[in-house]
DRENDO-1510 file (C-alpha; in Angstrom, 1 decimal, always signed):
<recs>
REC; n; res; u; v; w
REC; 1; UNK; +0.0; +0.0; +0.0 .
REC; 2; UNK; +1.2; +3.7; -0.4 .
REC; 3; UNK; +1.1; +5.2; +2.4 .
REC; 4; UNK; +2.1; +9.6; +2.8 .
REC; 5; UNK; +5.1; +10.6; +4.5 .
REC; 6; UNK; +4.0; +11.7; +8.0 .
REC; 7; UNK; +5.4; +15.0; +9.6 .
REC; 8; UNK; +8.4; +14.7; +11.2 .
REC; 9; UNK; +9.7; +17.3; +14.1 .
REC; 10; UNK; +12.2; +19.5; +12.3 .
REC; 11; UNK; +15.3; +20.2; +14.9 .
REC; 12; UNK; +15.9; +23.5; +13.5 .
REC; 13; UNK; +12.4; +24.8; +14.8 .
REC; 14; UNK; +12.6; +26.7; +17.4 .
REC; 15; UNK; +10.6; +25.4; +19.9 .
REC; 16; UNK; +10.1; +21.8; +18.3 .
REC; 17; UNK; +11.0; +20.2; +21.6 .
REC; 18; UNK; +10.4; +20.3; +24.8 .
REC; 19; UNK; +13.0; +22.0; +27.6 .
REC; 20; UNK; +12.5; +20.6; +31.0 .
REC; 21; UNK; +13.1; +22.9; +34.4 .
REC; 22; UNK; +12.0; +26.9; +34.5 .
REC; 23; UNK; +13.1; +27.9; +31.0 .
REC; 24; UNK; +10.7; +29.5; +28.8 .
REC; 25; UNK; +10.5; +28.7; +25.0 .
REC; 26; UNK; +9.0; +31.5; +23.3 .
REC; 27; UNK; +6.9; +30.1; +20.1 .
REC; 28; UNK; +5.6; +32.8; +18.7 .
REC; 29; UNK; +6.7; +34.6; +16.4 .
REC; 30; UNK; +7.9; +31.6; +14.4 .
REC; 31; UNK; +10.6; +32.9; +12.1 .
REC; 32; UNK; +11.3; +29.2; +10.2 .
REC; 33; UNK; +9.6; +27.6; +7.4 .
REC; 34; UNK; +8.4; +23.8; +8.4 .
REC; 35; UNK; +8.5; +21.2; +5.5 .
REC; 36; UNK; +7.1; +17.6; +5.1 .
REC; 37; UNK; +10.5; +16.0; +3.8 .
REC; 38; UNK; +10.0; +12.9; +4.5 .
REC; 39; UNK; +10.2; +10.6; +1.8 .
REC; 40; UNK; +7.9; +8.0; +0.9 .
REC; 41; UNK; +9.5; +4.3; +0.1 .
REC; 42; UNK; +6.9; +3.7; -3.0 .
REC; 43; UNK; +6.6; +6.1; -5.1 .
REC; 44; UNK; +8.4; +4.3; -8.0 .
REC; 45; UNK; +6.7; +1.5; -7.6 .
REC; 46; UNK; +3.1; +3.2; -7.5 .
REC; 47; UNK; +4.2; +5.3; -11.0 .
REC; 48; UNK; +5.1; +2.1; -13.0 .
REC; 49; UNK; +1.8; +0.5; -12.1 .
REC; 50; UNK; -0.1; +3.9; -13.0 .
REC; 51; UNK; +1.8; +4.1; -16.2 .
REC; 52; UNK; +0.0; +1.2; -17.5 .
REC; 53; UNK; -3.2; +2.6; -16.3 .
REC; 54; UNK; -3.2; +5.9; -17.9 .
REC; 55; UNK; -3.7; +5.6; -21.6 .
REC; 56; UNK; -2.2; +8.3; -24.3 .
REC; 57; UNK; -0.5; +10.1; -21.1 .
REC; 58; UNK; +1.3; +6.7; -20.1 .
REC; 59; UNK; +5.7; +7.2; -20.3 .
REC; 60; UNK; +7.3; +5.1; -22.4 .
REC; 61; UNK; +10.7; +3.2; -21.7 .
REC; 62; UNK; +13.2; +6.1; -22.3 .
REC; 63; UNK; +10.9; +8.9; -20.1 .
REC; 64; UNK; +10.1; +5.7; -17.7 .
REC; 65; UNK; +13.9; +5.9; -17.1 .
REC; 66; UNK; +14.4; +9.5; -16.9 .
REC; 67; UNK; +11.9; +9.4; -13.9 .
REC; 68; UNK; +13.4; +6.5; -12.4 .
REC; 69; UNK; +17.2; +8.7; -12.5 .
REC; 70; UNK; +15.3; +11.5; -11.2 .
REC; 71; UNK; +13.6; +9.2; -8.1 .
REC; 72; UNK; +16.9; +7.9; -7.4 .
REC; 73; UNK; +18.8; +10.8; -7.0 .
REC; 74; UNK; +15.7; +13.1; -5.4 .
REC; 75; UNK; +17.6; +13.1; -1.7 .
REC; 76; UNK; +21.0; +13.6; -3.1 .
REC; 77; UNK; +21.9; +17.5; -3.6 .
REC; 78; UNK; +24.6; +16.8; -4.9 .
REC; 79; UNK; +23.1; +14.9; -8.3 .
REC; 80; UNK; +21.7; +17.1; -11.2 .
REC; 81; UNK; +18.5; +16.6; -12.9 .
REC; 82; UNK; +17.8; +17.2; -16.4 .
REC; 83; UNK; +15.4; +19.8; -17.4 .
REC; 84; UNK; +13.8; +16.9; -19.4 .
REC; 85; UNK; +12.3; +15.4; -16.2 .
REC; 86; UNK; +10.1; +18.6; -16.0 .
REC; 87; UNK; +8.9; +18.0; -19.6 .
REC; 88; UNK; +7.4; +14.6; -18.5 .
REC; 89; UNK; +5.9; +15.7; -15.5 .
REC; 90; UNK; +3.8; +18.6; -17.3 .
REC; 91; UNK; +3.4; +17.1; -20.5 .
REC; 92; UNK; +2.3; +13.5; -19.6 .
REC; 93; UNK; +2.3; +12.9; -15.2 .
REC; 94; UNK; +1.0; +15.9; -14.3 .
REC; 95; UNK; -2.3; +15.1; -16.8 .
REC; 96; UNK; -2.7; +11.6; -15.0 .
REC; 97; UNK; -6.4; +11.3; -13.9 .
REC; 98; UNK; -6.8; +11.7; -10.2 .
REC; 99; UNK; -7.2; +8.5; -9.0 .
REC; 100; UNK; -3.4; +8.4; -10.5 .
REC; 101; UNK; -1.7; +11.5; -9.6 .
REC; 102; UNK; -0.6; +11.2; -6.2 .
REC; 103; UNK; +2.5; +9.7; -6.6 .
REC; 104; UNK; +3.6; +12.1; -9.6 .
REC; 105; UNK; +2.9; +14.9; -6.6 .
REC; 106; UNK; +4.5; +13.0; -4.1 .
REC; 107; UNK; +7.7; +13.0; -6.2 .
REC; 108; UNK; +7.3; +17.0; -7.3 .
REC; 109; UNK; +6.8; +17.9; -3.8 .
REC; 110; UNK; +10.3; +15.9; -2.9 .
REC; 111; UNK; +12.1; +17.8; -6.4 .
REC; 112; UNK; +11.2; +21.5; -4.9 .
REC; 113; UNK; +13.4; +20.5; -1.9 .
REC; 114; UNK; +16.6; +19.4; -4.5 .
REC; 115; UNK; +18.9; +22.8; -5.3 .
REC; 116; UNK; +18.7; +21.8; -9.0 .
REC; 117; UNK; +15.2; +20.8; -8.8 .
REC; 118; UNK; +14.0; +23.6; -7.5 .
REC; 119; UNK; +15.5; +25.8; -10.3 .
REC; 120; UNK; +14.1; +23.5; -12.7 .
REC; 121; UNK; +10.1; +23.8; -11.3 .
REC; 122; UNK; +10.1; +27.4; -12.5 .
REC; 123; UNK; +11.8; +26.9; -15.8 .
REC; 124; UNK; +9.7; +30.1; -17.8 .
REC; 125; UNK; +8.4; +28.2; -20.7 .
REC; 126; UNK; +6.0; +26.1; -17.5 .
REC; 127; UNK; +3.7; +27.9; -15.7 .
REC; 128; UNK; +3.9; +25.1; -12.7 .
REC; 129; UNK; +1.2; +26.8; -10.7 .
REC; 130; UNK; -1.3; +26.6; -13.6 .
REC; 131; UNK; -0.3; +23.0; -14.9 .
REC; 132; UNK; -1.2; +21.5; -11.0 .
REC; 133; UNK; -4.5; +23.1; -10.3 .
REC; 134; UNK; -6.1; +23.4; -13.8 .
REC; 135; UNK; -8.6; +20.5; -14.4 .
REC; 136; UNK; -8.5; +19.4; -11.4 .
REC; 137; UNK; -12.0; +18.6; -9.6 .
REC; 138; UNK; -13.3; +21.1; -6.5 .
REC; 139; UNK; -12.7; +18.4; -4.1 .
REC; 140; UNK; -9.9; +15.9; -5.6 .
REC; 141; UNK; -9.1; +12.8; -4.1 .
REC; 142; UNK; -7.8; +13.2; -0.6 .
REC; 143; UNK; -4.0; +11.8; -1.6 .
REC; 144; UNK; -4.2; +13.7; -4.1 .
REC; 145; UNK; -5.1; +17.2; -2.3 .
REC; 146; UNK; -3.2; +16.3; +0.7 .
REC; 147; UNK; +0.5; +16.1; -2.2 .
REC; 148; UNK; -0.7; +19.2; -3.5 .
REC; 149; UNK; -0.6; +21.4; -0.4 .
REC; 150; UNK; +2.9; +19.4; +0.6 .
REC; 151; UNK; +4.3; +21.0; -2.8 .
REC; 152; UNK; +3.2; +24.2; -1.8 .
REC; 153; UNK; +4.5; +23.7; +1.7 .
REC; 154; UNK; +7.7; +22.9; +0.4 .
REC; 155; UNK; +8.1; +25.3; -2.0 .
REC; 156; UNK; +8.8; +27.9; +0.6 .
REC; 157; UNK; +12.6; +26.1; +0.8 .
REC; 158; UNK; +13.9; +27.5; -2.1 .
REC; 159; UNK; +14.4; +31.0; -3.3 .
REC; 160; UNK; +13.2; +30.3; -7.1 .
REC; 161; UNK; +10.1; +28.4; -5.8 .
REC; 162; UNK; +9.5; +30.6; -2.8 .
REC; 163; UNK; +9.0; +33.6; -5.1 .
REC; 164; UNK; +6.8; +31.5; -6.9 .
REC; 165; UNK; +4.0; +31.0; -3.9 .
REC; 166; UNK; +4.7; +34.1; -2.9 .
REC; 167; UNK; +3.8; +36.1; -6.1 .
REC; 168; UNK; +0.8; +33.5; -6.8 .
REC; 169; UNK; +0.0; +33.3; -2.6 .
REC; 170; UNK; -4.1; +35.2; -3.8 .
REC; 171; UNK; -4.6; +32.2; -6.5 .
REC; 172; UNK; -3.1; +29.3; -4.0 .
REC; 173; UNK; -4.8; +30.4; -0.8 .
REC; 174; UNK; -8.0; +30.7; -2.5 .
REC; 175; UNK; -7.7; +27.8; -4.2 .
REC; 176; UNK; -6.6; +25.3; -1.5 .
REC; 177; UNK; -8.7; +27.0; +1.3 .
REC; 178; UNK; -11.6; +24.3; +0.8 .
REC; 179; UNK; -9.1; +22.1; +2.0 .
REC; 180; UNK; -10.9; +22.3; +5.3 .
REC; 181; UNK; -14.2; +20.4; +3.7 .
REC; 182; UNK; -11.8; +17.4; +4.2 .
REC; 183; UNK; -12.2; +15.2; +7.4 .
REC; 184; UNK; -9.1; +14.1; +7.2 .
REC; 185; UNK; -6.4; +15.4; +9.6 .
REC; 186; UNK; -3.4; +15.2; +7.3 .
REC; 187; UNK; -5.1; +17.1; +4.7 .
REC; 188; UNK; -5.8; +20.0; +7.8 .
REC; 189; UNK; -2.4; +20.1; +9.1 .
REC; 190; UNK; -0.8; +20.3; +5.7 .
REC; 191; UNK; -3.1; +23.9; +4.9 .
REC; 192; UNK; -2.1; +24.7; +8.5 .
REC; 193; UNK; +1.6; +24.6; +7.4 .
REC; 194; UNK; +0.9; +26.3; +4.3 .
REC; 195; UNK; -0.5; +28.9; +6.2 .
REC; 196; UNK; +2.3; +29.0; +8.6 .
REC; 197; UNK; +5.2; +29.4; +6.2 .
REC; 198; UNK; +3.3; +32.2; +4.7 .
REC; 199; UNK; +2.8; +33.7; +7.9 .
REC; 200; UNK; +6.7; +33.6; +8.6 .
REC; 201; UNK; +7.6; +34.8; +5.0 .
REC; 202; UNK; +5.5; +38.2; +5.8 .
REC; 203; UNK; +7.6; +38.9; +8.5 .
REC; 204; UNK; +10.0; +39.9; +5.9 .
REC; 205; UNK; +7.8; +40.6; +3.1 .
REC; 206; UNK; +5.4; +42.5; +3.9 .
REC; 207; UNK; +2.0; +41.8; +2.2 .
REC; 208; UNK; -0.9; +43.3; +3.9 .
REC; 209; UNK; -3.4; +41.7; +1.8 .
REC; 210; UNK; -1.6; +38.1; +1.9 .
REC; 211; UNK; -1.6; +38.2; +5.8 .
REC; 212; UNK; -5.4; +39.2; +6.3 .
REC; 213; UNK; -5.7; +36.5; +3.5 .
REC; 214; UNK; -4.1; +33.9; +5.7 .
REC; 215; UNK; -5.3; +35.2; +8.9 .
REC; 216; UNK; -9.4; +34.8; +7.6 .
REC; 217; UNK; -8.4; +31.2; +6.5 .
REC; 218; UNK; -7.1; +30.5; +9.9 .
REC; 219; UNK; -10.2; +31.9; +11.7 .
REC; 220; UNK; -12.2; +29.1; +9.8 .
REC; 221; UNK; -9.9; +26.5; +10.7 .
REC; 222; UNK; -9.8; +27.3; +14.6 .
REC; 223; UNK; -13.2; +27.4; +14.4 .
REC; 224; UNK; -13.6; +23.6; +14.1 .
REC; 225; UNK; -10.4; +21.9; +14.3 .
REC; 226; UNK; -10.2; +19.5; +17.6 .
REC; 227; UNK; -6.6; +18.0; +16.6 .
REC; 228; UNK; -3.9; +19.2; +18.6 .
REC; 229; UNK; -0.8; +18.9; +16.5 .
REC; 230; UNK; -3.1; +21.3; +13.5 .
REC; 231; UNK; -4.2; +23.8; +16.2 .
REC; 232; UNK; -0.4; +23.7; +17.4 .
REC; 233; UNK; +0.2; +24.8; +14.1 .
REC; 234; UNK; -2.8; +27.7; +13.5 .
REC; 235; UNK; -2.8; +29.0; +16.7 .
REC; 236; UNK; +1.4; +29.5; +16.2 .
REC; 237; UNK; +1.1; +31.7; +12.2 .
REC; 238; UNK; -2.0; +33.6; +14.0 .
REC; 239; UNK; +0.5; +34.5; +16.6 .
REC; 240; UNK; +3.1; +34.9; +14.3 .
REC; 241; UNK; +1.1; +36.9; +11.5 .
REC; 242; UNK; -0.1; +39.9; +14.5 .
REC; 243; UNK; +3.0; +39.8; +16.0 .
REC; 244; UNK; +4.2; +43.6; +15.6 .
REC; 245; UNK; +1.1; +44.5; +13.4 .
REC; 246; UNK; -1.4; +46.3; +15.7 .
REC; 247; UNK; -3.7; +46.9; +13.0 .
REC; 248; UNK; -4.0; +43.1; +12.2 .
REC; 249; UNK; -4.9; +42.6; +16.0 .
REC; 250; UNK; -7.5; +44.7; +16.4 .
REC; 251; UNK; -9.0; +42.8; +13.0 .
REC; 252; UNK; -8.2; +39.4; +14.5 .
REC; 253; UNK; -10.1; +40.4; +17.5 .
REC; 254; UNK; -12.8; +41.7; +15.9 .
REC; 255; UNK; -12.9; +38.5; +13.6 .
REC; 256; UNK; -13.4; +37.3; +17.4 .
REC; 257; UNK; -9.9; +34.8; +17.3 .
REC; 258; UNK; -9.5; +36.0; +21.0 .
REC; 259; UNK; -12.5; +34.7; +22.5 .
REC; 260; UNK; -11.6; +31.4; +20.6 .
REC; 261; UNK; -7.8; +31.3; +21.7 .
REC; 262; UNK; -8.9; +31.7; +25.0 .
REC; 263; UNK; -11.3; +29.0; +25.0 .
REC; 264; UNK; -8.2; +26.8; +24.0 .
REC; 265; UNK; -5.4; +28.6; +26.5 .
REC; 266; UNK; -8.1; +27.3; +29.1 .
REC; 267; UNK; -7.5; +23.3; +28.1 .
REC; 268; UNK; -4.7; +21.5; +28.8 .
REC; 269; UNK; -2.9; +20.2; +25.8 .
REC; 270; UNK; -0.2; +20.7; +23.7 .
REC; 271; UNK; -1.7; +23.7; +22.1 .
REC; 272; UNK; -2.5; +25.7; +25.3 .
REC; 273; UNK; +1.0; +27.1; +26.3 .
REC; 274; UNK; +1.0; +28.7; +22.1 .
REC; 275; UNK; -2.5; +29.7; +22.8 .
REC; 276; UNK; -1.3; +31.8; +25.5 .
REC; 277; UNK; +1.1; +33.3; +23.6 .
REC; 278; UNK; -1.5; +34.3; +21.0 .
REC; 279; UNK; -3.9; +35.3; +23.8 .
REC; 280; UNK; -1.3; +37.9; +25.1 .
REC; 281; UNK; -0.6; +39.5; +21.8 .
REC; 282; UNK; -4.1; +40.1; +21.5 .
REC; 283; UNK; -5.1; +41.5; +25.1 .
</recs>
């Protein structure tokens, strides 16, 4: 079976683990991007069997082996990858139906991370953002939404791709925000990321629009998310996004966020010593 990458604690996060004695960890504001990195044992395996499933869009042998160089060499930095490899992906894999196309994402979220790979993503002839959400159903398969917001999450790594979701952040925010339709808790703490990492990239780049953009979407989520490790995660770009903005406090409070972050500061969990970090910002 294929199963996703889970998230993994990243040790250069501040305040991904826990200090024992008096000190205090400060979480908020979070000033590094979080990535799901993790790679997943079967993707090759899963994109042979969906190349015989997939009709005029199926690889032959000599583009069969191009992917399998580029899958073999994804984790190295070291190894370069030919701009071919994108040429496959958005004229034949990224076209897969979507009872296909998780893996081809799985392995495009894993190339963003790559030095090379990265540059390769936002080669100008490709508009990448258009080629993975055009013709794509409201609701897609879970796998296959859940790979799409990990590409985006990821993206934030790399200077070439980072300007990328940054300059396209209106089109990807409204287009993945639905994401919270979806049961599934994977699917919730990967929008939570994405939201994060923007939330940490406005620190430096300011974009008022982005950040009340991001800050709505995260309203809706704390509104009904019960999972700890996603609220962890909300609760932390909230804080981050008003941190040093007065203006978006007094919005975030009037969007009524407070009374909600200190319904959760109130539980004990591992969300309630962030939520009372948020809670202070906005008294």
């Amino acid at each position: 079976a294929y199963a996703a990458p889970t998230p993994q604690a990243n040790p250069h996060i501040r305040g991904a683990y826990t200090t024992t004695g008096p000190q205090t960890v400060n979480l908020i504001p979070k000033d590094n991007i979080s990535l799901f990195d993790a790679a997943s044992p079967n993707i090759a395996k899963k994109l042979m069997e969906f190349n015989a499933l997939v009709g005029d869009n199926a690889m032959n042998e000599t583009e069969s082996a191009a992917i399998s160089v580029l899958l073999s060499n994804i984790k190295d930095p070291k190894a370069l990858h030919s701009t071919n490899s994108l040429k496959i992906l958005t004229s034949k894999l990224l076209r897969w139906p979507d009872a296909q196309v998780f893996p081809v994402l799985d392995m495009l979220r894993l190339l963003v991370l790559h030095p090379q790979g990265a540059k390769i993503v936002v080669q100008p002839d490709v508009d990448i953002i258009e080629v993975l959400l055009r013709s794509r159903t409201e609701l897609p398969p879970m796998p296959v939404r859940l790979m799409t917001l990990r590409f985006f999450v990821n993206c934030f790594k790399r200077q070439e791709t980072s300007t990328l979701v940054k300059e396209h952040r209106a089109r990807i925010l409204d287009e993945m925000a639905n994401s919270l339709q979806y049961e599934q808790t994977p699917v919730r703490l990967a929008f939570a990321t994405l939201a994060l990492n923007y939330a940490v990239v406005f620190r430096a780049h300011t974009d008022e629009e982005g950040k009340l953009q991001t800050l709505s979407s995260l309203v809706e989520l704390l509104d009904s998310e019960k999972d700890e490790e996603v609220l962890v995660r909300a609760l932390t770009a909230v804080g981050t996004l008003v941190h040093s903005d007065s203006q978006l406090k007094t919005t975030a409070v009037e969007l009524g966020v407070a009374v909600k972050v200190k319904e959760l500061s109130a539980v004990a969990s591992k969300f309630s010593d962030v939520a009372r970090e948020v809670l202070a910002l906005l008294s």
